[in-house]
KETI-752451 format. One record per residue (C-alpha): residue number from 1; residue in one letter; x, y, z. Coordinates in steps of 0.02 Angstrom, whole numbers, plus 50000, padded with zeros to 5 digits. Layout:
<site><resi>NUM</resi><resn>A</resn><c1>X</c1><c2>Y</c2><c3>Z</c3></site>
...
END
This chain:
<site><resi>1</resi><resn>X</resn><c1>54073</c1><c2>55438</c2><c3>53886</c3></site>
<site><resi>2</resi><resn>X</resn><c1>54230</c1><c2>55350</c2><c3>53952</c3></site>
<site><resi>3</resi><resn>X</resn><c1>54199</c1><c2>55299</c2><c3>54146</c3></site>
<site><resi>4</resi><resn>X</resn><c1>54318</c1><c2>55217</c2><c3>54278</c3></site>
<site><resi>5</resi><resn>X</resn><c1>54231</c1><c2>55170</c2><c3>54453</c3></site>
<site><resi>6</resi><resn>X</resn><c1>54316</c1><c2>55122</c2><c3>54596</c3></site>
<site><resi>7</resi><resn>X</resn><c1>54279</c1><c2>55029</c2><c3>54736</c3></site>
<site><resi>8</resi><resn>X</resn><c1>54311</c1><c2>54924</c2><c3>54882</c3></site>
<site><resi>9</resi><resn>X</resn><c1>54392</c1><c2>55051</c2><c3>54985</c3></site>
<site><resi>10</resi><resn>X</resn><c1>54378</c1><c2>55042</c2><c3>55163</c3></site>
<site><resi>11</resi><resn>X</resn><c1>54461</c1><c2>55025</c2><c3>55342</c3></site>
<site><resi>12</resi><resn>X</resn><c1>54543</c1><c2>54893</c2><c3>55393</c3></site>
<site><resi>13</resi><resn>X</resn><c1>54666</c1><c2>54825</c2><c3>55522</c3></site>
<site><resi>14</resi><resn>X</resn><c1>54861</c1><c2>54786</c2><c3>55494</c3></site>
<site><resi>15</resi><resn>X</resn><c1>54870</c1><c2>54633</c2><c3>55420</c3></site>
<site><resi>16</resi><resn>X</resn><c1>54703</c1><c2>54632</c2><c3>55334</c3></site>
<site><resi>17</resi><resn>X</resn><c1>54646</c1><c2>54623</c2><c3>55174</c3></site>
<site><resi>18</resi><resn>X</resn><c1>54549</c1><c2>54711</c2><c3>55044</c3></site>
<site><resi>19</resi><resn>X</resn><c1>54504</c1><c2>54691</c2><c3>54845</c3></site>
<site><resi>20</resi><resn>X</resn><c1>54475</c1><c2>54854</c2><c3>54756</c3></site>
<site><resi>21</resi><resn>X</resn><c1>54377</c1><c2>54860</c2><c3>54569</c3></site>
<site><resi>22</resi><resn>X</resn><c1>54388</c1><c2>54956</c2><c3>54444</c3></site>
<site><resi>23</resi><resn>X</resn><c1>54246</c1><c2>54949</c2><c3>54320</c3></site>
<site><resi>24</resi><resn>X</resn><c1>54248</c1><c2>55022</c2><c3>54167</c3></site>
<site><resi>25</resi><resn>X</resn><c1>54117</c1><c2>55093</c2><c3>54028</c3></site>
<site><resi>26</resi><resn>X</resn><c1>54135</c1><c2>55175</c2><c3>53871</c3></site>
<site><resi>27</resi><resn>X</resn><c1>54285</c1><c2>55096</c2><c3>53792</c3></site>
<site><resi>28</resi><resn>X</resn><c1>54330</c1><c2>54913</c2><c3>53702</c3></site>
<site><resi>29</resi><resn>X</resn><c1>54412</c1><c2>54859</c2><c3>53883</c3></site>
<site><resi>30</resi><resn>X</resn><c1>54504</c1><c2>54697</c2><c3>53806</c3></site>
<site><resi>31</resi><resn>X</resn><c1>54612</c1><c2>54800</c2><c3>53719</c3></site>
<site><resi>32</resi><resn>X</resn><c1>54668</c1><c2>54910</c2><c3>53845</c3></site>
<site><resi>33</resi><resn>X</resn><c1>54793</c1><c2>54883</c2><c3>53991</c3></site>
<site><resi>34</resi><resn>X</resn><c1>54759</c1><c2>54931</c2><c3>54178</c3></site>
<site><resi>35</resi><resn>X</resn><c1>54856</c1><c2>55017</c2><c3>54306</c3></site>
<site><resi>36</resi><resn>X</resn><c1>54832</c1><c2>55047</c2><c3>54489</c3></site>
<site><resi>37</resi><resn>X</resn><c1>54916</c1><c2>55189</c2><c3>54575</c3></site>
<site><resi>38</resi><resn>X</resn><c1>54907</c1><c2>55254</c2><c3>54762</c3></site>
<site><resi>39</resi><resn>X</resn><c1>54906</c1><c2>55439</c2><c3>54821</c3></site>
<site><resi>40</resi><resn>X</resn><c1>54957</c1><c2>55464</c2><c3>55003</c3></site>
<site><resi>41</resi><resn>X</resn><c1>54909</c1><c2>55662</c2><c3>55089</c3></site>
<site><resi>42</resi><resn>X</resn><c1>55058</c1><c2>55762</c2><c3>55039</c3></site>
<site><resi>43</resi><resn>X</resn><c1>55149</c1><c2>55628</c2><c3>54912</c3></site>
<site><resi>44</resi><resn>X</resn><c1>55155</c1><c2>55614</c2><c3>54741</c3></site>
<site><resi>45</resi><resn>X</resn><c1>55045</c1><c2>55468</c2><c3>54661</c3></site>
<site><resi>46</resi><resn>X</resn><c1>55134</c1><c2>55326</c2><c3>54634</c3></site>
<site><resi>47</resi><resn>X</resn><c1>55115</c1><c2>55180</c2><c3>54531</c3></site>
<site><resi>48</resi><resn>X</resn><c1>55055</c1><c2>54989</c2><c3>54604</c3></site>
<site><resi>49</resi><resn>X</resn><c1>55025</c1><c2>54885</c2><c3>54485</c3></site>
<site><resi>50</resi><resn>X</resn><c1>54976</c1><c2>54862</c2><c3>54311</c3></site>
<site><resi>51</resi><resn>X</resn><c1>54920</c1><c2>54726</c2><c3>54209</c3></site>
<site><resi>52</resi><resn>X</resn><c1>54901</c1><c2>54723</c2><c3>54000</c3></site>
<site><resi>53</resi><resn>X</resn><c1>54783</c1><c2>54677</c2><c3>53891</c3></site>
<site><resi>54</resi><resn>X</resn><c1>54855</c1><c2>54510</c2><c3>53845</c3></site>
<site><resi>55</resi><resn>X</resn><c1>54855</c1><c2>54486</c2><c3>54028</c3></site>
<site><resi>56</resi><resn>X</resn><c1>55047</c1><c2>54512</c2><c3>54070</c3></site>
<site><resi>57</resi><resn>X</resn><c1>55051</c1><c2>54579</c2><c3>54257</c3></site>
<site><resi>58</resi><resn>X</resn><c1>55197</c1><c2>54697</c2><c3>54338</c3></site>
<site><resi>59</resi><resn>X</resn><c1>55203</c1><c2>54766</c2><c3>54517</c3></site>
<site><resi>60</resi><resn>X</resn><c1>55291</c1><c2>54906</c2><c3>54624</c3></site>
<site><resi>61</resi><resn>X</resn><c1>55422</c1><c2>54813</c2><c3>54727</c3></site>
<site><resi>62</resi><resn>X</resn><c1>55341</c1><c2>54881</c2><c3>54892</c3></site>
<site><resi>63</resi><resn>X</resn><c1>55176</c1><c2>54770</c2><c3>54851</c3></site>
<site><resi>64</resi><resn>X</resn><c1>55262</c1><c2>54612</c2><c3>54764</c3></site>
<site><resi>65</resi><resn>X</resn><c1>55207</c1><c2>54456</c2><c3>54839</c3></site>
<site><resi>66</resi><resn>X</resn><c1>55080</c1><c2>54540</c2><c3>54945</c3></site>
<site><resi>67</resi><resn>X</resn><c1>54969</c1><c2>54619</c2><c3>54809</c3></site>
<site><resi>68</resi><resn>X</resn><c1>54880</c1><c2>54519</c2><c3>54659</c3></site>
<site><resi>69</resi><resn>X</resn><c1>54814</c1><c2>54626</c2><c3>54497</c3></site>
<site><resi>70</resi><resn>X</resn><c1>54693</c1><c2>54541</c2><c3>54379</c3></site>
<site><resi>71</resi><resn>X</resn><c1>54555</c1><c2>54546</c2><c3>54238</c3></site>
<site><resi>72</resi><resn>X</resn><c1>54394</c1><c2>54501</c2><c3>54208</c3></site>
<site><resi>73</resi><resn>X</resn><c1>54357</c1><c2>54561</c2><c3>54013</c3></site>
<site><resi>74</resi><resn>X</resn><c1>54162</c1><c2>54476</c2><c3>54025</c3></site>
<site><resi>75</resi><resn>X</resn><c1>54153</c1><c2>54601</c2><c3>54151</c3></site>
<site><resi>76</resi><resn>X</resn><c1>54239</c1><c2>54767</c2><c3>54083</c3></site>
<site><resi>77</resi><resn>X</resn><c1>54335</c1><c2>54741</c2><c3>54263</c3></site>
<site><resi>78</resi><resn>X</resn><c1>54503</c1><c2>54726</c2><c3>54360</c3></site>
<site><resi>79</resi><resn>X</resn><c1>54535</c1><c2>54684</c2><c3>54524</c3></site>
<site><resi>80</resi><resn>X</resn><c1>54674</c1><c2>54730</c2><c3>54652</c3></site>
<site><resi>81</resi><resn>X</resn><c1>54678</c1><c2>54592</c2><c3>54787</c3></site>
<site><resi>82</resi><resn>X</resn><c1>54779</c1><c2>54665</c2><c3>54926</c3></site>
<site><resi>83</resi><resn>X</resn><c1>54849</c1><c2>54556</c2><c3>55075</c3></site>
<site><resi>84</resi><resn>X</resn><c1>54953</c1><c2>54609</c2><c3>55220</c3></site>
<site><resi>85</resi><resn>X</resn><c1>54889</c1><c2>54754</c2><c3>55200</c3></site>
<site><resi>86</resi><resn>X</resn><c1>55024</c1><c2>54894</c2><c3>55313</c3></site>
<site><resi>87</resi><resn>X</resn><c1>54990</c1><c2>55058</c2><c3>55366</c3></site>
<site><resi>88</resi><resn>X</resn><c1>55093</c1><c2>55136</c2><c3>55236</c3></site>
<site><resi>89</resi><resn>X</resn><c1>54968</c1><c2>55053</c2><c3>55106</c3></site>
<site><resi>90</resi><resn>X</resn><c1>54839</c1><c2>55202</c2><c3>55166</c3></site>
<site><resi>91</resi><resn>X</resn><c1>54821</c1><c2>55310</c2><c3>55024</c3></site>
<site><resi>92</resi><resn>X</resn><c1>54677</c1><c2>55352</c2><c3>54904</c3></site>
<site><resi>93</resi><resn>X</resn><c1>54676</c1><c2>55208</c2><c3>54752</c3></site>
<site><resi>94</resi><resn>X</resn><c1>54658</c1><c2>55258</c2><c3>54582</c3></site>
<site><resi>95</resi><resn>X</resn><c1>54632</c1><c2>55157</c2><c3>54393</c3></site>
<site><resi>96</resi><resn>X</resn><c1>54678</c1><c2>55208</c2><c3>54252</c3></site>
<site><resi>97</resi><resn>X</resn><c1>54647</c1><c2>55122</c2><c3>54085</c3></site>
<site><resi>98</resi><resn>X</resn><c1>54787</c1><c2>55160</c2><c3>53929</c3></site>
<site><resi>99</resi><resn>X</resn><c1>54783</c1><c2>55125</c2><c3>53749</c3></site>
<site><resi>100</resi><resn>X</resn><c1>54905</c1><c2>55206</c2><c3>53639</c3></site>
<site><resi>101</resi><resn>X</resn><c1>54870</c1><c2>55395</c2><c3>53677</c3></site>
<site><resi>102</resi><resn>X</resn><c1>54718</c1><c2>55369</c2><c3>53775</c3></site>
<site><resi>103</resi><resn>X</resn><c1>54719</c1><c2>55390</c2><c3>53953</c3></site>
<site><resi>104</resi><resn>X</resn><c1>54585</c1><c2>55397</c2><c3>54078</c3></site>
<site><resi>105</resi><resn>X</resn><c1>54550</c1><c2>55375</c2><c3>54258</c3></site>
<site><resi>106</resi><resn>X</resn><c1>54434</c1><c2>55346</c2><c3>54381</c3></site>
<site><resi>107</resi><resn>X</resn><c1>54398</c1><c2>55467</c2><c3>54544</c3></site>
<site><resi>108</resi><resn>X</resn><c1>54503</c1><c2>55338</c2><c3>54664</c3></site>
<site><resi>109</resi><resn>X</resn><c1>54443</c1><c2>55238</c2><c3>54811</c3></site>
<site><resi>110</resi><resn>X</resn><c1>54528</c1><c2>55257</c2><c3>55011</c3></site>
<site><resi>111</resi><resn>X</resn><c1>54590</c1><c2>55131</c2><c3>55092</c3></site>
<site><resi>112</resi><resn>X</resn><c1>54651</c1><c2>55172</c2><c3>55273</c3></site>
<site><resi>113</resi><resn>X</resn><c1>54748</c1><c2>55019</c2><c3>55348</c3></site>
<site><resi>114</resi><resn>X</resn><c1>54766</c1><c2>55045</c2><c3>55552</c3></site>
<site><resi>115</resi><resn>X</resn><c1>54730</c1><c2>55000</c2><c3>55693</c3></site>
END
């Protein structure tokens, strides 16, 4: 059984920080690449930040320079190191791992930022 876990979620202030993690179970993790996405109430889900299995990382120009994606393989785990964090960063955080036509994702993880 495939499993993606979240965490790291919280509240925080403008300004703050927070890393999620997204562990994952199940699958050969090395091989596959990572993606974070946010969901805000009412929007679509939208796509942060993703980083491949060979370790190449690409980000959503509304996090670049502000947000940091990266892998620990030892550990079947990614990180999303977020800095500055701005109210419009509140949203629910999801992973999702992808390998060719496999595709799965975890349950997500809030993150309010305000004050």
């Amino acid at each position: 059984q495939v499993l993606l876990v979240e965490s790291g979620g919280g509240l925080v202030q403008p300004g703050g920080s927070l890393r999620l993690s997204c562990a994952a179970s199940g699958i050969t993790f090395r091989f596959y690449a990572i993606g974070w996405y946010h969901q805000a109430p009412g929007k679509q889900r939208e796509w942060v930040a993703t980083i491949s299995a060979a370790g190449s990382t690409n980000y959503a120009d509304s996090v670049k320079g502000r947000f940091t994606i990266s892998r620990d393989n030892a550990k079947n785990t990614v990180y999303l190191q977020m800095n500055s964090l701005k109210p419009e960063d509140t949203a629910v955080y999801f992973c999702d791992a992808r390998l060719d036509d496999r595709d799965y994702w975890g349950q997500g993880t809030q993150v309010t930022v305000s004050s």
